[in-house]
C-alpha positions in Angstrom: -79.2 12.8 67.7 -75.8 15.0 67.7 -73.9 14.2 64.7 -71.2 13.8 67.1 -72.8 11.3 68.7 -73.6 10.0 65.2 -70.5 9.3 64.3 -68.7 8.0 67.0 -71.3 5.3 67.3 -71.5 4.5 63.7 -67.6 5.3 62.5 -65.9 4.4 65.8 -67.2 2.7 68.1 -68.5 -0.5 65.7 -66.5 -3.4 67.0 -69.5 -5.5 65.2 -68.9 -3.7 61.8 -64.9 -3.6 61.8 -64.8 -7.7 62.3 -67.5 -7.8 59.5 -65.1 -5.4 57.3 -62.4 -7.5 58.0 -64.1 -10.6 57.2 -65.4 -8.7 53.9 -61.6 -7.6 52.9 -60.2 -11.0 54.0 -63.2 -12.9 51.0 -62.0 -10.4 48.8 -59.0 -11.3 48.8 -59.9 -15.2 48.2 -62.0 -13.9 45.7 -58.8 -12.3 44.0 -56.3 -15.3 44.3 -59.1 -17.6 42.8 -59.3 -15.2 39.7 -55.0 -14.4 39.1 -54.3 -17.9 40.6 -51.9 -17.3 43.2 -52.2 -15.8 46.7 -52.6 -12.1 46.1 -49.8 -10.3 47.6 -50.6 -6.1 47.1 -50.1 -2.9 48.5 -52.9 0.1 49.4 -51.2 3.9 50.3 -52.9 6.0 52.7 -51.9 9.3 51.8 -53.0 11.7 53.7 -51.3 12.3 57.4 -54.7 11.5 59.6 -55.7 8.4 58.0 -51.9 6.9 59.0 -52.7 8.3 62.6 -56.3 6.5 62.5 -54.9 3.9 61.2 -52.1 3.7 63.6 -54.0 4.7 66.8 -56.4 2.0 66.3 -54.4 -0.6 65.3 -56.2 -1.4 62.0 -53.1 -3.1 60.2 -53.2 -6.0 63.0 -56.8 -6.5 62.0 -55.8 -7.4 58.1 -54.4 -9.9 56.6 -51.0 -10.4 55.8 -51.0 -10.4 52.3 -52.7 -6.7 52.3 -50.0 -4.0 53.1 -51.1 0.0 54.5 -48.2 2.2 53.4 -48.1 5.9 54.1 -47.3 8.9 51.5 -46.3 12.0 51.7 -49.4 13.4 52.9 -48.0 15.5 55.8 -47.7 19.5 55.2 -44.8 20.1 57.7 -42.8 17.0 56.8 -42.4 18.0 53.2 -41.6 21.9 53.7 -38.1 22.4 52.3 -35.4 23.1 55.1 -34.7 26.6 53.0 -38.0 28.1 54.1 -37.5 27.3 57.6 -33.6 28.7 57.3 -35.1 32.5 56.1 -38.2 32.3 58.4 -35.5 31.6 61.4 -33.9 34.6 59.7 -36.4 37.0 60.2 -36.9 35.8 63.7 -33.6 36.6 64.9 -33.8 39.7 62.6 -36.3 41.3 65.2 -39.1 40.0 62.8 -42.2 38.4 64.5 -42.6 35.0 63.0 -45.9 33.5 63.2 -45.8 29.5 62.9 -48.3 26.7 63.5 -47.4 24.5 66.8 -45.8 21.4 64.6 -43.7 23.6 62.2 -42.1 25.2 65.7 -39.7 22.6 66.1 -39.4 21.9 62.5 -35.5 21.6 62.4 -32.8 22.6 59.2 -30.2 20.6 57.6 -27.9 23.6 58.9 -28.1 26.2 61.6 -28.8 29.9 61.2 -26.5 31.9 64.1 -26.6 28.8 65.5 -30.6 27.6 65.6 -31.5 24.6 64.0 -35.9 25.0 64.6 -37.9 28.7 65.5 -37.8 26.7 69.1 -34.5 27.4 69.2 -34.6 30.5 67.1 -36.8 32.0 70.2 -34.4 30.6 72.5 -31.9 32.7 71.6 -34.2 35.9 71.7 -35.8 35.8 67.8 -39.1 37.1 68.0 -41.9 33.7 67.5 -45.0 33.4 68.1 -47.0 30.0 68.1 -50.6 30.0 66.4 -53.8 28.1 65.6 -54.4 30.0 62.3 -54.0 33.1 60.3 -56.6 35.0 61.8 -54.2 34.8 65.1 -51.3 36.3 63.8 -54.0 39.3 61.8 -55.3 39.8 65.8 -51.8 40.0 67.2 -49.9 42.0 64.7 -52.6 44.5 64.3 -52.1 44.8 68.2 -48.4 45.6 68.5 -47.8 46.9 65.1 -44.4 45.5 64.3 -43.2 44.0 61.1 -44.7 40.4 61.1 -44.6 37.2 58.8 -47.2 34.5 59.0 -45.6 30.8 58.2 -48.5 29.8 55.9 -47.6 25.9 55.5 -50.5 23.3 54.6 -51.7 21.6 51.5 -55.2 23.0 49.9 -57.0 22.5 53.2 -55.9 26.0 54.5 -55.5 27.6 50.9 -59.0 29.0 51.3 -58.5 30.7 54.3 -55.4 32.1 53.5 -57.2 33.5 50.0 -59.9 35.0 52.3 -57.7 37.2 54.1 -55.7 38.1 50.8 -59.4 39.1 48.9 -60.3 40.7 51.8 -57.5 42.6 52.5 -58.0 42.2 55.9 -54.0 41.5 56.8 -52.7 44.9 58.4 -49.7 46.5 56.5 -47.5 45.2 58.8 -48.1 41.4 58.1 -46.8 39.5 55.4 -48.2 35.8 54.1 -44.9 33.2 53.3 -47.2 31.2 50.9 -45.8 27.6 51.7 -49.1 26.3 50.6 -48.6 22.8 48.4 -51.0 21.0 46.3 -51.7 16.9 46.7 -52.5 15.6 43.7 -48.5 16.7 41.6 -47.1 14.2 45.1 -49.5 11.5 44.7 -48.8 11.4 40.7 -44.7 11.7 41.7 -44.6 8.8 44.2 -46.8 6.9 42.1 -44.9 7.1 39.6 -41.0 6.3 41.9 -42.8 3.1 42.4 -43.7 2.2 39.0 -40.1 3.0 37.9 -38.6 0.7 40.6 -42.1 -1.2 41.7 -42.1 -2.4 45.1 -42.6 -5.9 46.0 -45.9 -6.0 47.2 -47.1 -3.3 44.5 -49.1 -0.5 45.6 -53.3 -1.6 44.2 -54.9 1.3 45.4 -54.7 4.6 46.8 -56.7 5.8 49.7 -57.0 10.1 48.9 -57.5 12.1 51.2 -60.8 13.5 52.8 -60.1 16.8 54.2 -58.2 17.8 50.9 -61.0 16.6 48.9 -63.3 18.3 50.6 -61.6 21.7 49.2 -60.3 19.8 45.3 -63.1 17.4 45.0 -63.0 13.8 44.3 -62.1 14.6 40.6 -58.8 15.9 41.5 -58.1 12.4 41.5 -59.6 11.0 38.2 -56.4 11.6 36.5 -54.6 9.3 39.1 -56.8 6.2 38.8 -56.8 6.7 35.0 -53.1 7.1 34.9 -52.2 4.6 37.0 -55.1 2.3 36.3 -55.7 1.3 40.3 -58.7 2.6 42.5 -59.0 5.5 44.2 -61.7 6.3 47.1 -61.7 9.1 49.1 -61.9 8.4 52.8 -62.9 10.0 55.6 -60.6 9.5 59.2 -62.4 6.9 61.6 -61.5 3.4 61.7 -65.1 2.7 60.2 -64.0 5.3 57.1 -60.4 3.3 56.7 -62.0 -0.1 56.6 -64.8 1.3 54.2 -62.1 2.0 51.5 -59.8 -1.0 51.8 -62.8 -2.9 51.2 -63.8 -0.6 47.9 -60.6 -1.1 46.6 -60.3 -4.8 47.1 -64.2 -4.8 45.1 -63.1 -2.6 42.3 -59.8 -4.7 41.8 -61.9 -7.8 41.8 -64.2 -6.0 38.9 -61.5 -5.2 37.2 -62.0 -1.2 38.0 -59.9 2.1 38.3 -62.1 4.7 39.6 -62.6 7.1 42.1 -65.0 6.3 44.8 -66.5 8.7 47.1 -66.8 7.0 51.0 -66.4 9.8 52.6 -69.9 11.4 51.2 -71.3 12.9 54.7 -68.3 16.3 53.4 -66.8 15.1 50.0 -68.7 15.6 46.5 -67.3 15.3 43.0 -67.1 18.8 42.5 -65.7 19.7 45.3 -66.4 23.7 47.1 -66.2 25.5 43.9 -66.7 29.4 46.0 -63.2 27.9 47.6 -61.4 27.1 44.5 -62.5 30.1 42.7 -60.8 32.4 45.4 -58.0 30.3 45.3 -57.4 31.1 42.4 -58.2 34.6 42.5 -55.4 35.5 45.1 -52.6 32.6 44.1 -51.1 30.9 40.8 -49.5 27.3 40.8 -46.2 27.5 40.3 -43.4 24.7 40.6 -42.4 24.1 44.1 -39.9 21.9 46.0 -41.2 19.2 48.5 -38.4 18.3 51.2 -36.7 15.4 50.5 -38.6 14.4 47.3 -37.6 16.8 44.8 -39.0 19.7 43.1 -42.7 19.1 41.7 -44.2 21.1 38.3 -47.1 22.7 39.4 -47.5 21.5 43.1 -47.2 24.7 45.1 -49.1 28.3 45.4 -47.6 31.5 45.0 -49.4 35.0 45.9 -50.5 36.7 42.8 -49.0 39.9 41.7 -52.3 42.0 42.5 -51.7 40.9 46.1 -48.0 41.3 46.2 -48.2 43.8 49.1 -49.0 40.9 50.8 -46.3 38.8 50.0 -43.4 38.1 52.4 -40.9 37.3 49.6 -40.9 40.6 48.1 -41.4 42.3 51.6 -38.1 40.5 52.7 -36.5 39.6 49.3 -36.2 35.6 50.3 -36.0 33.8 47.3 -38.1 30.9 45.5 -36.4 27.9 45.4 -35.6 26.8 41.8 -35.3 23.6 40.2 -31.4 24.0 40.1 -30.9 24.9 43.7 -32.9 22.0 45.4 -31.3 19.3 46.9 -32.5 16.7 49.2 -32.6 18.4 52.2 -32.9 16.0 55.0 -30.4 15.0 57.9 -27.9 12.7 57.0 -28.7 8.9 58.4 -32.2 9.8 58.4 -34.5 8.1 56.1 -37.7 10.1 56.0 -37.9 10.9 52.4 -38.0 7.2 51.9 -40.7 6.8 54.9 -42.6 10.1 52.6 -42.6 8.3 49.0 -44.0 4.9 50.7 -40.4 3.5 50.2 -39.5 2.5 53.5 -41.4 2.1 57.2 -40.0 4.4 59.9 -39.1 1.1 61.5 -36.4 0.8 59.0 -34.3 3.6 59.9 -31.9 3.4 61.9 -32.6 7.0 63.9 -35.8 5.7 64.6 -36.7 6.1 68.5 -32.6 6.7 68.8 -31.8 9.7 67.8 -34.8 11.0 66.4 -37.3 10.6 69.0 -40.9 12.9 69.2 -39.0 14.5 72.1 -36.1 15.1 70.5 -37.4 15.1 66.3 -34.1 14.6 64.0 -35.9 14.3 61.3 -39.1 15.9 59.6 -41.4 13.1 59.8 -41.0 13.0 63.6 -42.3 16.4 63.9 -46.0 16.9 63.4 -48.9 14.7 64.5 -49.2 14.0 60.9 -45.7 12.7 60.2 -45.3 8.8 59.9 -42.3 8.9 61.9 -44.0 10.7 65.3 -47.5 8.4 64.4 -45.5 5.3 64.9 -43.4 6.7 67.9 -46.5 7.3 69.9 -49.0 4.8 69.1 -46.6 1.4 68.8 -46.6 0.7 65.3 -43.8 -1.8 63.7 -45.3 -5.1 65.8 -46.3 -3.6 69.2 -50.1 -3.3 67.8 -49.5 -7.1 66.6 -48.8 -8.5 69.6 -51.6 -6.7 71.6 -54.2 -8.1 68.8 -53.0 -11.5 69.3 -52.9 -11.3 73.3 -56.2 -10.5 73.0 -57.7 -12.6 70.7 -58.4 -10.2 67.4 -56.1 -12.4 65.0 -56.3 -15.7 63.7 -54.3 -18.2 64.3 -52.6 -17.8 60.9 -52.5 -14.4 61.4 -55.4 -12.9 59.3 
């Protein structure tokens, strides 16, 4: 059978399994206020950007009981890129630069207009030179084409690290095109809001962590050893159908009811322990980690990649002299009234800002989480979250009556 096929019968399409999940999750949780003595009362993060949009889309948080909270983290690339970036790429664009970017980071707005843009949209709206791309291997094509001085926007977390290393080894970027490495690294932003809600802990507290799949599949689960070790919850690794989601609430809600903080491996069909070692190695053949800011959040040791020296020829910052941000010059870049570095460290719900479907609409972003598919913000603008998914569940029949 297609694996396609596979796993939209198995992962997606299981009504039966999901209500036998939810019945599984809902007896481990008796199970856990018969052992502390009180009705448990806890909090699970999905970090990565596509597990809040599978988890959004398909309403999984009307399915579970009350008492069992899904909070998102900072796991989206384009949400977290600091507003400086965007301010010199927009330069370059209206400096007669070609500016390669990914569709979401497009409308990606500033905290404060350059010659009077706020995004690239409107950077190319006012005759900067931006091109819109599905990877790096586009912009390679088109700049080798027309030959003029080019600059690939190269945001994402260690998912597209590898590819980006490939065409650094390789050498296979024409003279013309630079790489702005905007690449950041997971585990230094799970470890930092993790630790923003020990200092101040939340009421639910956050039990478990749900890491995430497409990352792993690059890191390997033991990227996040240190995490369940450190912060003495469980960690599984997921993959992104509802099926996948359900799997690892319910892992978690077993290893807290053994009284275990380890990292569990559901998503096994592309995740191992190891992780792709021939993709970490070039990694770190053609980048170093250095410290790097993450918008809104602050500036993280060792959570970003920066082009090595022996590929410098490469590098956009020292074709174009634009600066690294350091620790000194960061500040929390985000619009004022919006509250998506709060919605990023698990904090607050986009719900609770008052921009929210307002001012900052998908249409019309404000803020950074509104922007990409992956952003909180834009998940819960489009698919209903915040009590829309609730009342559908109960209209048709998927809650009980005392709305488990």
């Amino acid at each position: 059978m297609d694996s396609r096929l596979v796993i939209e019968s198995v992962f997606r399409e299981n009504r039966e399994l999901a209500y036998q999940l939810r019945d599984y999750i809902v007896r481990m949780l008796e199970k856990l206020q018969e052992r502390w003595g009180s009705p448990p009362r806890l909090k699970v993060m999905d970090f990565c950007g596509t597990h809040e949009w599978t988890i959004t889309h398909y309403g999984i948080r009307s399915l579970l009981p009350k008492n069992l909270e899904l909070v998102a983290g900072p796991g989206c690339p384009v949400c977290v890129t600091p507003s400086h970036e965007i301010e010199a790429a927009i330069r370059l664009a209206l400096d007669g630069i070609t500016v390669y970017t990914y569709g979401d980071s497009y409308r990606l707005r500033t905290v404060k207009p350059v010659r009077g843009a706020f995004s690239l949209a409107e950077a190319r709206a006012l005759g900067g030179s931006v091109k819109v791309v599905t990877s790096i291997y586009d912009a390679i094509f088109d700049a080798e084409r027309h030959g003029k001085p080019s600059v690939f926007l190269g945001i994402g977390f260690e998912t597209v690290a590898p590819g980006y290393a490939h065409v650094l080894l390789g050498h296979l970027m024409p003279k013309n095109l630079h790489l702005l490495s905007l690449v950041r690294l997971t585990p230094p932003a799970m470890f930092y809001s993790l630790g923003m809600l020990r200092e101040k802990p939340p009421e639910p507290p956050v039990m478990g962590v749900i890491a995430p799949g497409h990352v792993s599949t690059i890191t390997g689960a033991k990227a996040w050893v240190p995490v369940a070790e450190t912060f003495g919850i469980p960690v599984v690794v997921a993959g992104f159908e509802p099926i996948d989601v359900m799997m690892a609430i319910a892992l978690i809600l077993r290893q807290l009811l053994q009284g275990r903080a380890e990292v569990e491996i559901e998503y096994k069909r592309a995740v191992t322990f190891d992780g792709d070692l021939r993709a970490q190695a070039a990694i770190s053949r053609a980048f170093q980690v250095v410290d790097a800011a993450w918008r809104g959040i602050g500036f993280l040791p060792r959570s970003g990649y920066e082009i090595r020296e022996e590929y410098s020829e490469h590098d956009a910052r020292k074709a174009y002299g634009i600066p690294s941000m350091k620790v000194e010059d960061w500040r929390k870049d985000i619009p004022p009234g919006c509250k998506c570095a709060e919605v990023v460290l698990g904090k607050a719900k986009p719900t609770d800002c008052p921009l929210f479907l307002k001012r900052c609409s998908p249409s019309t972003p404000y803020g950074p989480c509104m922007v990409s598919i992956e952003g909180t913000c834009a998940i819960w603008a489009r698919f209903g979250e915040g009590g829309l998914t609730e009342e559908m569940a109960k209209e048709l029949g998927l809650l009980r009556p005392e709305g488990r």
